[in-house]
TORTOR-530420 format. One record per residue: residue in one letter; x, y, z of N, C-alpha, C in turn; residue number from 1. Coordinates in nm, 4 decimals, always signed. Example, Ala and Ser with C-alpha at 12.3 -4.5 7.8 and 13.67 -1.06 7.14 Angstrom:
BEGIN
- A | +1.3190 | -0.5690 | +0.7800 | +1.2300 | -0.4500 | +0.7800 | +1.3200 | -0.3300 | +0.7800 | 1 .
- S | +1.2850 | -0.2250 | +0.7080 | +1.3670 | -0.1060 | +0.7140 | +1.2900 | +0.0030 | +0.7870 | 2 .
//
This chain:
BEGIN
- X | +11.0307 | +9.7474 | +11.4339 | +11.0020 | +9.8777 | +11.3785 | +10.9318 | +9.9668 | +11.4822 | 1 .
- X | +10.8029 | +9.9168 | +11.5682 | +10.7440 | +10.0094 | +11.6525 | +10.8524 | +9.9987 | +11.7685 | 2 .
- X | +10.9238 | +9.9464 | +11.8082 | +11.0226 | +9.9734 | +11.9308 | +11.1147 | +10.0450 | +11.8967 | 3 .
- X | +11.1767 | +10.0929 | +11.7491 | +11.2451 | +10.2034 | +11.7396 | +11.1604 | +10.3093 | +11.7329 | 4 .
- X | +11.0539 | +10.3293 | +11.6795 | +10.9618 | +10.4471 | +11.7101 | +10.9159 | +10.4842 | +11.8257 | 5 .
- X | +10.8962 | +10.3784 | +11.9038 | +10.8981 | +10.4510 | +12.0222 | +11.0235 | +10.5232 | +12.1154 | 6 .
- X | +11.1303 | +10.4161 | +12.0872 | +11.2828 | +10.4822 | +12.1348 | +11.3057 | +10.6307 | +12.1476 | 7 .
- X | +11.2574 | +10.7006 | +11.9345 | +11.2818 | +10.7914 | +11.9489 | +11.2049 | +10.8641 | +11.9597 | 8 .
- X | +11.0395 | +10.8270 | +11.9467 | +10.9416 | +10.9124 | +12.0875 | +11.0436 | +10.9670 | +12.1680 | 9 .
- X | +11.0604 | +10.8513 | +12.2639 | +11.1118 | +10.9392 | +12.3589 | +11.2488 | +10.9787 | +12.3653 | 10 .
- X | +11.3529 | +11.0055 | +12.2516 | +11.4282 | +11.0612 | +12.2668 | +11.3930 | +11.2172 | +12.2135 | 11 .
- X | +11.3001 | +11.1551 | +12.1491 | +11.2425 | +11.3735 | +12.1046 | +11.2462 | +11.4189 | +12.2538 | 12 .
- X | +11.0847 | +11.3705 | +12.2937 | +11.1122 | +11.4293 | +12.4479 | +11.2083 | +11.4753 | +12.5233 | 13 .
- X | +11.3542 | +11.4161 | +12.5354 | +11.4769 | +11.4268 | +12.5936 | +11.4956 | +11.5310 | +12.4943 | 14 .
- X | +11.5506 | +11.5355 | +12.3755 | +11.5814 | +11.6350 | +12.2859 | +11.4968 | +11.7429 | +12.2917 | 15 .
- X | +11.3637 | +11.7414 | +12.2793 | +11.3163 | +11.8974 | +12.3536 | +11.3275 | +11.9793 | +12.4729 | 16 .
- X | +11.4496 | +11.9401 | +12.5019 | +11.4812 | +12.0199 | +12.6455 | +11.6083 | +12.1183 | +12.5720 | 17 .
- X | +11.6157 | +12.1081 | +12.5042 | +11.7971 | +12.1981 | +12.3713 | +11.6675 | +12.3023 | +12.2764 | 18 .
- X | +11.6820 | +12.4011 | +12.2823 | +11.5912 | +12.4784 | +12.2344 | +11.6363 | +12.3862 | +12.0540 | 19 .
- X | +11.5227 | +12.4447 | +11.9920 | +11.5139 | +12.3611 | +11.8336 | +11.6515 | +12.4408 | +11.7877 | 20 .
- X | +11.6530 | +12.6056 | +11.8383 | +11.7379 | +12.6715 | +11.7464 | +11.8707 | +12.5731 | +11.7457 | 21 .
- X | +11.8805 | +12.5722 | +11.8744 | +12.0312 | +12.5405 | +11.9201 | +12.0901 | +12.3526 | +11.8331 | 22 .
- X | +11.9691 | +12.2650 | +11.8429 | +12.0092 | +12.1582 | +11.7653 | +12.0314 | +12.1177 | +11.6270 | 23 .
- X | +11.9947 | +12.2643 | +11.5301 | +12.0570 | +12.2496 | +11.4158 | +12.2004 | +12.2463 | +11.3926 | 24 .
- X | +12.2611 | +12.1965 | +11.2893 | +12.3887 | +12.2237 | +11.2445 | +12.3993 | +12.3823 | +11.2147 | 25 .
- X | +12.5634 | +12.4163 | +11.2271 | +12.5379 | +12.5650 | +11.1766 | +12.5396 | +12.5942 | +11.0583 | 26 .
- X | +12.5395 | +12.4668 | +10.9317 | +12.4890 | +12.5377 | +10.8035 | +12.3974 | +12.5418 | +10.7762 | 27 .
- X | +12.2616 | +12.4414 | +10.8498 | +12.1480 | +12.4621 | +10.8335 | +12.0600 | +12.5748 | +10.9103 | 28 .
- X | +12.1322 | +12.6413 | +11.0393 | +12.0950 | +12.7355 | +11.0668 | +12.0864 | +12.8288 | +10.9912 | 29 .
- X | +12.2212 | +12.8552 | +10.9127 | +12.2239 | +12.9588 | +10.7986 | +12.1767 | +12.9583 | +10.6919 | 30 .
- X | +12.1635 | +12.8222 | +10.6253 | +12.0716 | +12.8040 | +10.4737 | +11.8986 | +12.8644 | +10.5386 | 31 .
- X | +11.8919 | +12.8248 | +10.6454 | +11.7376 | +12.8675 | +10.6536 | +11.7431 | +13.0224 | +10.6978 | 32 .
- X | +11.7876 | +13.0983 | +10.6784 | +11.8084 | +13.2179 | +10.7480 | +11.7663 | +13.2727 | +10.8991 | 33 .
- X | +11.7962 | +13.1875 | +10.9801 | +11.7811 | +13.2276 | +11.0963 | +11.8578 | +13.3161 | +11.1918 | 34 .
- X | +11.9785 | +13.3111 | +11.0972 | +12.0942 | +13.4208 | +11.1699 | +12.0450 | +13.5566 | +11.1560 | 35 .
- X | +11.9918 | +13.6128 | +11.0492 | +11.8919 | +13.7398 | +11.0294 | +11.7826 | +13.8071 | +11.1714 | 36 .
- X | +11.7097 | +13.6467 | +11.2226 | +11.6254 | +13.7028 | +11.3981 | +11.7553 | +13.7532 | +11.4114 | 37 .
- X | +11.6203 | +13.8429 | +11.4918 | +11.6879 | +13.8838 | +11.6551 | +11.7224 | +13.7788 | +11.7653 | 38 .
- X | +11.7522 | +13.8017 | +11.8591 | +11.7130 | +13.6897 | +11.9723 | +11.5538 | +13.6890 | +12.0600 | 39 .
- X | +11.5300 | +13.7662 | +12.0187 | +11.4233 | +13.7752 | +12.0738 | +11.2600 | +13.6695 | +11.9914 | 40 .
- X | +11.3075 | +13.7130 | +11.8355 | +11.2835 | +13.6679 | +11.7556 | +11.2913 | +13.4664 | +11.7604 | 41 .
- X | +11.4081 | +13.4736 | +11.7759 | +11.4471 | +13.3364 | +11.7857 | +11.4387 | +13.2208 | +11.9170 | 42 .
- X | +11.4006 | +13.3475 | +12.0309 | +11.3087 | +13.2625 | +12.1537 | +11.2017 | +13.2298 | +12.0754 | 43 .
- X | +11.1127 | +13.3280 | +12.0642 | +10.9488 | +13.2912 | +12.0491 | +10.9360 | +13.1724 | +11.9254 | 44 .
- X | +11.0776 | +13.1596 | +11.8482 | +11.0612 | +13.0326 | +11.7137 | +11.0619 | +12.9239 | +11.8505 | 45 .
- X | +11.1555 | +12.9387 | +11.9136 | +11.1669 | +12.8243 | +11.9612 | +11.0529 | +12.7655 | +12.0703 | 46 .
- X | +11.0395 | +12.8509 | +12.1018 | +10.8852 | +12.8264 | +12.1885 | +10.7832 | +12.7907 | +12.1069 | 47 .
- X | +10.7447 | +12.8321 | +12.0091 | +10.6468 | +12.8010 | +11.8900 | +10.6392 | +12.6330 | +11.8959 | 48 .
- X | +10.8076 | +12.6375 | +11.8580 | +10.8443 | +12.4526 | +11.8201 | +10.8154 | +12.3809 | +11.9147 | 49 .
- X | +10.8738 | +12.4045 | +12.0553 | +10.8443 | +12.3088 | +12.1616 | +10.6926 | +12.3260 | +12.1831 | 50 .
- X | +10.5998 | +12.4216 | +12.1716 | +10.4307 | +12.4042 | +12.2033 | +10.3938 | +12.3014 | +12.1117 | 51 .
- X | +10.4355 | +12.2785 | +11.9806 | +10.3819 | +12.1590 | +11.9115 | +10.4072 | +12.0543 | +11.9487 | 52 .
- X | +10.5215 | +12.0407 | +12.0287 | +10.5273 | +11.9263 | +12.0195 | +10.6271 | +11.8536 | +11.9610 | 53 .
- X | +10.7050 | +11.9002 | +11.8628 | +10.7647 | +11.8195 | +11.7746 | +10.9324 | +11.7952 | +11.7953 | 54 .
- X | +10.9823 | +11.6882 | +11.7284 | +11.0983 | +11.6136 | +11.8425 | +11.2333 | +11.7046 | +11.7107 | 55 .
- X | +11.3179 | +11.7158 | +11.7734 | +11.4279 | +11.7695 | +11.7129 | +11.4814 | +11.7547 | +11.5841 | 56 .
- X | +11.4807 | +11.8214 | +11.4929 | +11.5132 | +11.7548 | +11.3568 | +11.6731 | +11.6149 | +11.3487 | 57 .
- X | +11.7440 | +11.6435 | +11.4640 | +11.8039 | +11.5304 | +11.4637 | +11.7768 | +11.4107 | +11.5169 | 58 .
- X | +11.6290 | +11.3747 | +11.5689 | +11.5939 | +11.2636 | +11.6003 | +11.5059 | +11.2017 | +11.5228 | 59 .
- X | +11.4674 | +11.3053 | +11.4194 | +11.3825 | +11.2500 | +11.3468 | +11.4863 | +11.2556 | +11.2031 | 60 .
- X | +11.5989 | +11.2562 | +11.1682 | +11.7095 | +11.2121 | +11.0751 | +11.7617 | +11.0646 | +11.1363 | 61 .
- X | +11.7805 | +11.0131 | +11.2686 | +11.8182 | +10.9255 | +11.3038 | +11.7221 | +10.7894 | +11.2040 | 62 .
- X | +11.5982 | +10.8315 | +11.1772 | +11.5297 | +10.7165 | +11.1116 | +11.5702 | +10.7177 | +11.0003 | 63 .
- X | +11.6386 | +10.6641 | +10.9366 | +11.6626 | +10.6210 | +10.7856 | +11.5813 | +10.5402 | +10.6685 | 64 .
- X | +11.5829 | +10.5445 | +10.5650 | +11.5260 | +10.5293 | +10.5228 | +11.5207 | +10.3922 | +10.4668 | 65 .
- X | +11.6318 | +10.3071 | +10.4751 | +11.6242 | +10.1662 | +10.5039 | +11.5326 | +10.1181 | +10.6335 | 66 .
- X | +11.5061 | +10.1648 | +10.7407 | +11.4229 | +10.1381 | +10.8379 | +11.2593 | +10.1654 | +10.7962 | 67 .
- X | +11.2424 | +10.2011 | +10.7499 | +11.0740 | +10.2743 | +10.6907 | +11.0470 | +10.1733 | +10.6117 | 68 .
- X | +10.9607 | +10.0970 | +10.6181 | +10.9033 | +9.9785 | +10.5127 | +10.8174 | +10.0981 | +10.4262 | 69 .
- X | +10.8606 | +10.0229 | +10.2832 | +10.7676 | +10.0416 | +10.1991 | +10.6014 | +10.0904 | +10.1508 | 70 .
- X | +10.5464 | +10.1418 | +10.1173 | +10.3990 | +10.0940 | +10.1335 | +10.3932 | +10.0919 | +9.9725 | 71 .
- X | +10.3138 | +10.0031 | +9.9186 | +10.2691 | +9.9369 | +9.8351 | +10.1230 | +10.0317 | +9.7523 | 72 .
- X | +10.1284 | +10.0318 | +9.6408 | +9.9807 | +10.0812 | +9.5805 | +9.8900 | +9.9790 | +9.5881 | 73 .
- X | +9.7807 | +10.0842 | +9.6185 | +9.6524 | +10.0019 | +9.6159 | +9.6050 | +10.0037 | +9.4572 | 74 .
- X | +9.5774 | +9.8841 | +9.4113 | +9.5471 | +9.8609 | +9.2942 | +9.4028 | +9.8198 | +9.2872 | 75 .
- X | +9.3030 | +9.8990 | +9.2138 | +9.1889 | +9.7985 | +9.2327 | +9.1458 | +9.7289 | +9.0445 | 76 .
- X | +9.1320 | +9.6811 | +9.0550 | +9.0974 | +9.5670 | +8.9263 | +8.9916 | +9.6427 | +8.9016 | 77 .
- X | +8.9701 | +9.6559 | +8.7688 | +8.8420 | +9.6956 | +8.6805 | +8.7194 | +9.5340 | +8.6822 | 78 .
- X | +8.6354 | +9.5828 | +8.6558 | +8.5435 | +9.4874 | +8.6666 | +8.4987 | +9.4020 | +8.5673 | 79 .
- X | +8.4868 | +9.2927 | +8.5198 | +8.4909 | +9.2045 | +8.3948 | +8.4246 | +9.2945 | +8.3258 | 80 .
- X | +8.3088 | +9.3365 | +8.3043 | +8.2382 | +9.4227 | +8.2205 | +8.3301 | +9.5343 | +8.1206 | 81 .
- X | +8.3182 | +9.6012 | +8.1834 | +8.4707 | +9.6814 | +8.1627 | +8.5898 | +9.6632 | +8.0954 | 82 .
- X | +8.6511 | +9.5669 | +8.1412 | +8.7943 | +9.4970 | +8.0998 | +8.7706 | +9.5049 | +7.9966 | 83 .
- X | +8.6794 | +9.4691 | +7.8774 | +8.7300 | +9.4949 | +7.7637 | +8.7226 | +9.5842 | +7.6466 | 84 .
- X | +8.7713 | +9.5705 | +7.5454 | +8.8289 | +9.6770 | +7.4547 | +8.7559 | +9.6811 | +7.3829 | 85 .
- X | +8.6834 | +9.8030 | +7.3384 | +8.5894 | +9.8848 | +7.2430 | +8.6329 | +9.9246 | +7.1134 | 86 .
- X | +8.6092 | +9.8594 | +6.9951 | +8.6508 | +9.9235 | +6.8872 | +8.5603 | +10.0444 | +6.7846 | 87 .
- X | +8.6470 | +10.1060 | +6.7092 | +8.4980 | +10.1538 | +6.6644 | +8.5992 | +10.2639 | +6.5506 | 88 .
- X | +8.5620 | +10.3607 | +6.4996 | +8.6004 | +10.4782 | +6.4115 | +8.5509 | +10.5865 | +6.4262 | 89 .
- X | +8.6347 | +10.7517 | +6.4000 | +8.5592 | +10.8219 | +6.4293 | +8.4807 | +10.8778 | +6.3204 | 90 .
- X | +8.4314 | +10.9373 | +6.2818 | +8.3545 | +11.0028 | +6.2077 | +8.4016 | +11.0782 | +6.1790 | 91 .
- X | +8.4330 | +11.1151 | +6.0483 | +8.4315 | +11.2048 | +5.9671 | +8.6798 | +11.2931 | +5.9437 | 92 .
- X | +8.6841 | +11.3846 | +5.9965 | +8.8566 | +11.3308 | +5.9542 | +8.8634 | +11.4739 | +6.1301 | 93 .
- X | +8.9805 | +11.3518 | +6.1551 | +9.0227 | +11.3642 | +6.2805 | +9.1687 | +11.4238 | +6.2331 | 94 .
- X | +9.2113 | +11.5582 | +6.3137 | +9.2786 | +11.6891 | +6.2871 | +9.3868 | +11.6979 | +6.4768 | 95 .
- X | +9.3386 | +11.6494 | +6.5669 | +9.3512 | +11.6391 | +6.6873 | +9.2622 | +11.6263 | +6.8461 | 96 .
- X | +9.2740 | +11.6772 | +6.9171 | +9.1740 | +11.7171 | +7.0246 | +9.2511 | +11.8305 | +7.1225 | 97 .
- X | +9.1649 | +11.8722 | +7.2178 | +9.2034 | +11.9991 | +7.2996 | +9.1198 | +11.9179 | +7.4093 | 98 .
- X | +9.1605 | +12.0010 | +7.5452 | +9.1052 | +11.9992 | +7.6748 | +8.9346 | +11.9827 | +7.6452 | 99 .
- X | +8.8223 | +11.8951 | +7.6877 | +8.6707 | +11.8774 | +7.6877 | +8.6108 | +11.8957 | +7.5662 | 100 .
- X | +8.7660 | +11.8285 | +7.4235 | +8.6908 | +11.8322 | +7.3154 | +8.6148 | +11.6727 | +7.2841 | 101 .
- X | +8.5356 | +11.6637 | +7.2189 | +8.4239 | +11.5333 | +7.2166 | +8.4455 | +11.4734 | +7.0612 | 102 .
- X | +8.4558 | +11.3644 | +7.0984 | +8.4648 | +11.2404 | +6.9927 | +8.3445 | +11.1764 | +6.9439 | 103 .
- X | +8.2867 | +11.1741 | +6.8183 | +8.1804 | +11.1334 | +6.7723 | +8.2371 | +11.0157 | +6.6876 | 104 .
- X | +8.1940 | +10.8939 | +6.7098 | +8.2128 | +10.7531 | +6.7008 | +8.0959 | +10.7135 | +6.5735 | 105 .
- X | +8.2056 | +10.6311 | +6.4743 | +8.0652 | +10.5568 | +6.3695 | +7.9371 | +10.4794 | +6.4575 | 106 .
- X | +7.9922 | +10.4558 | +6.5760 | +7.8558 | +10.3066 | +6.6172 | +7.7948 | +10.4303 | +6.7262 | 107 .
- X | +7.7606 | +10.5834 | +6.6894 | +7.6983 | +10.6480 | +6.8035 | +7.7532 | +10.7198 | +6.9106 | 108 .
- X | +7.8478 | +10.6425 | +6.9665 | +7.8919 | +10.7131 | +7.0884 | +7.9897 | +10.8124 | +7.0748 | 109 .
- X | +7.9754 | +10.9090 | +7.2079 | +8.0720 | +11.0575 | +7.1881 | +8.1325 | +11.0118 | +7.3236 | 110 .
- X | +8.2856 | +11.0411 | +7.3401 | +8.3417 | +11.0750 | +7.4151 | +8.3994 | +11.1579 | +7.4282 | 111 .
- X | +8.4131 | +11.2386 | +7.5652 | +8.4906 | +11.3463 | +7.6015 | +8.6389 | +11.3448 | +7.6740 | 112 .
- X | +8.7270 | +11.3877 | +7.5774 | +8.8474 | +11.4034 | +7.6448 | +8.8998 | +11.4985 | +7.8147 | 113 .
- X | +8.8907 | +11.3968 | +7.9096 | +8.9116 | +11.4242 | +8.0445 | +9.0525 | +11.4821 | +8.0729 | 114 .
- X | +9.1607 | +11.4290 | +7.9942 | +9.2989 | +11.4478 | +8.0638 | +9.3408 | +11.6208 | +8.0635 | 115 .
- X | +9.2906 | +11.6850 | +8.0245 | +9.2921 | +11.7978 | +7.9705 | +9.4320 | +11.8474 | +7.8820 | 116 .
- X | +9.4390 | +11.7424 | +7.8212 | +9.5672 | +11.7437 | +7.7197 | +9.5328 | +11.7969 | +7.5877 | 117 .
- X | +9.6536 | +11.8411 | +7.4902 | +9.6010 | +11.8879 | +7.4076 | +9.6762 | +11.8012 | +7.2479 | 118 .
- X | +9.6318 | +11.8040 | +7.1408 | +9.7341 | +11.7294 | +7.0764 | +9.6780 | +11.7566 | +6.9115 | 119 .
- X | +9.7655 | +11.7905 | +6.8516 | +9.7691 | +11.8617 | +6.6715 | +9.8129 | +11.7416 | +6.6209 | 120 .
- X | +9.7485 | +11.7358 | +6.5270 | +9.8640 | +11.5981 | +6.4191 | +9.7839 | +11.6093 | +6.2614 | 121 .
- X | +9.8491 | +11.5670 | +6.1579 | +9.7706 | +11.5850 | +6.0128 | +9.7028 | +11.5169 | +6.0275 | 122 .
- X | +9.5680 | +11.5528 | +5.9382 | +9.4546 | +11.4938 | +5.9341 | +9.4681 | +11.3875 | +5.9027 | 123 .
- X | +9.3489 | +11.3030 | +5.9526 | +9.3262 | +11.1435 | +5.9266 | +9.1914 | +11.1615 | +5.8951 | 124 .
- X | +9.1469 | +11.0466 | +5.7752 | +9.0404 | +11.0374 | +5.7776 | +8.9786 | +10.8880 | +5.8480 | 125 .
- X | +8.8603 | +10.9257 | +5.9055 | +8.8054 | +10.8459 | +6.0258 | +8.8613 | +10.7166 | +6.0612 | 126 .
- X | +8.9885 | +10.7734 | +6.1437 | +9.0825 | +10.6391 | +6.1711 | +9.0145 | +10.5630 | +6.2964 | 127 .
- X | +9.0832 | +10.4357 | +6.2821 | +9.0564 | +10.3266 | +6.3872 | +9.0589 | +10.3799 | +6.5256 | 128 .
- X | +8.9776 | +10.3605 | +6.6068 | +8.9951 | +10.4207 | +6.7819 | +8.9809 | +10.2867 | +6.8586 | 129 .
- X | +9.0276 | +10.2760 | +6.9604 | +9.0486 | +10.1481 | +7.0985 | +9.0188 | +10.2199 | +7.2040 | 130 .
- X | +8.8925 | +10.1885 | +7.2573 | +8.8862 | +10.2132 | +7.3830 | +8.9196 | +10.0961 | +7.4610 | 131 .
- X | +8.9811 | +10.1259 | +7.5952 | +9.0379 | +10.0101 | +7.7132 | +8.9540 | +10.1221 | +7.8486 | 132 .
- X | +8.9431 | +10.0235 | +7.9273 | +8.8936 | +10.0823 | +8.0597 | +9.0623 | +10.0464 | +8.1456 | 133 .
- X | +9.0881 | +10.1893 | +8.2024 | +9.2123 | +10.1605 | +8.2916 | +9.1708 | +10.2035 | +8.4360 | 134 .
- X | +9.2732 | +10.2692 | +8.5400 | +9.2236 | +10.1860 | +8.6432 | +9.1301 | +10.3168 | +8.7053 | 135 .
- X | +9.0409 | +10.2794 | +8.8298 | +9.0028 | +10.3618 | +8.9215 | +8.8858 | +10.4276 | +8.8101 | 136 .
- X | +8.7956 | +10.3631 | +8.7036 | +8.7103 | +10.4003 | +8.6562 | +8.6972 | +10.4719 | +8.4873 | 137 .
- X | +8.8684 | +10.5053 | +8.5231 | +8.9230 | +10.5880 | +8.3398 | +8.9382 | +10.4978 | +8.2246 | 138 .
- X | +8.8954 | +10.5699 | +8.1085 | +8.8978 | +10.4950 | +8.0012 | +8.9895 | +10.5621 | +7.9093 | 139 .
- X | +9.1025 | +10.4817 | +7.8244 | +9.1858 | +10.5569 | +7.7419 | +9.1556 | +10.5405 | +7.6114 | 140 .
- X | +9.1524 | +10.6355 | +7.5211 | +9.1796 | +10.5728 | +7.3687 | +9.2624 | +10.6541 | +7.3309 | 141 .
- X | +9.3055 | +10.5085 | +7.2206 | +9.3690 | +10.4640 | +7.1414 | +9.3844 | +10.5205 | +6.9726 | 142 .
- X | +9.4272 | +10.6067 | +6.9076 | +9.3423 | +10.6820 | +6.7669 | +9.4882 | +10.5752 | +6.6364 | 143 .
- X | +9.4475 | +10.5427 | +6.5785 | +9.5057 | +10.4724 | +6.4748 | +9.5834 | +10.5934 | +6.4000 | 144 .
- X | +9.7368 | +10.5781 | +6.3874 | +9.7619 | +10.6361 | +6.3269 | +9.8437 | +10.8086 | +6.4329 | 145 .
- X | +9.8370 | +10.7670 | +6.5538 | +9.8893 | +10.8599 | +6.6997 | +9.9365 | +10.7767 | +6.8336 | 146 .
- X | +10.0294 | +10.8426 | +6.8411 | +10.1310 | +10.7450 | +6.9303 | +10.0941 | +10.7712 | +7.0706 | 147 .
- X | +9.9957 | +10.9044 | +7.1176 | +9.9458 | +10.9018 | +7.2174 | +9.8326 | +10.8272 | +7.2831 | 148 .
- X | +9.7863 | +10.8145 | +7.3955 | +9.6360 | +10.7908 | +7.4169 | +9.5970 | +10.9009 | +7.4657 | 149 .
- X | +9.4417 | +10.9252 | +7.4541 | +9.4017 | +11.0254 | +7.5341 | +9.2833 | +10.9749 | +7.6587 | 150 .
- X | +9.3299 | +11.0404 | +7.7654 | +9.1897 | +10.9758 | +7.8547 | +9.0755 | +11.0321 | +7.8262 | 151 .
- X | +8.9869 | +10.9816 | +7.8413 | +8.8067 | +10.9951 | +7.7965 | +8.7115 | +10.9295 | +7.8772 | 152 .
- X | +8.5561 | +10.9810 | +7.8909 | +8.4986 | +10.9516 | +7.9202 | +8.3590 | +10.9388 | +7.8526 | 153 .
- X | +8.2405 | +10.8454 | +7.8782 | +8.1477 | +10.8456 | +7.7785 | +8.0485 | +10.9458 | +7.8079 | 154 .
- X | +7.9791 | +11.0538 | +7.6864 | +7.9175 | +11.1188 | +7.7380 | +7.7921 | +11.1383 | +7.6352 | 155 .
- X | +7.7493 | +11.0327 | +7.5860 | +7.6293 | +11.0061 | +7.5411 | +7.5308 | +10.9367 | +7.5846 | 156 .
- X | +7.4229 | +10.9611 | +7.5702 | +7.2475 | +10.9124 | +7.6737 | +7.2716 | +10.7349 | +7.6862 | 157 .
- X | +7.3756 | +10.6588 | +7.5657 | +7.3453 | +10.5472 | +7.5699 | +7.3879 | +10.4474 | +7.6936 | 158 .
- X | +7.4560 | +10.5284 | +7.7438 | +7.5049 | +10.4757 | +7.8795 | +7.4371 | +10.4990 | +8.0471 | 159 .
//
């Protein structure tokens, strides 16, 4: 993999000696509207391109995308504490939520809806809620009786 990257290192180099204008195809000259410059216009693009530096758009198409390994997500694991699932009810009859509206819980706690989503549904009276901790610190719940989750966060002193 790094010995074809370097290859076409240096075939940019070689390829920056063909002004940039000149190594496009001529439909991509025209989809980008470059036929519109002047020539004068279309020196100074090309001078622009070669001061950066950068290698010819056909040497950098030569890399395909079968050649490019993958990169992988970084996943980080929630922490045993965390991992598990909070039950509880809300108080009083639940109608929906909006962007930084707050959830008041039978056992005390309020959470605030983070995702800034919004969501209407007929009233429930104080249905079942699941909190889960998901990843990178977010917590979702769960409302009994709604097919969505909403993300949340805790925003009462007890924490």
């Amino acid at each position: 993999m790094f010995r074809l990257l370097r290859v076409l290192a240096f075939a940019g180099t070689l390829a920056a000696a063909e002004p940039f204008s000149r190594s496009l195809a001529p439909a991509d000259f025209a989809a980008a509207g470059l036929g519109r410059l002047t020539s004068d216009e279309l020196s100074r693009l090309d001078a622009l391109i070669a001061a950066r530096g950068q290698p010819a758009p056909a040497v950098v198409a030569a890399a395909s995308a079968a050649e490019r390994a993958p990169v992988a997500p970084v996943r980080r694991a929630a922490p045993a504490a965390e991992a598990e699932m909070m039950e509880s009810r809300l108080s009083g009859e639940f109608r929906g939520w909006e962007p930084r509206g707050v959830f008041a819980l039978e056992n005390g706690q309020r959470w605030q809806e983070t995702g800034g989503t919004t969501y209407a549904g007929p009233p429930l009276s104080a249905p079942a809620v699941r909190i889960r901790a998901g990843a990178l610190g977010a917590y979702w719940m769960r409302i009994e009786g709604v097919r969505l989750e909403v993300k949340v966060r805790r925003v009462d002193a007890g924490r």
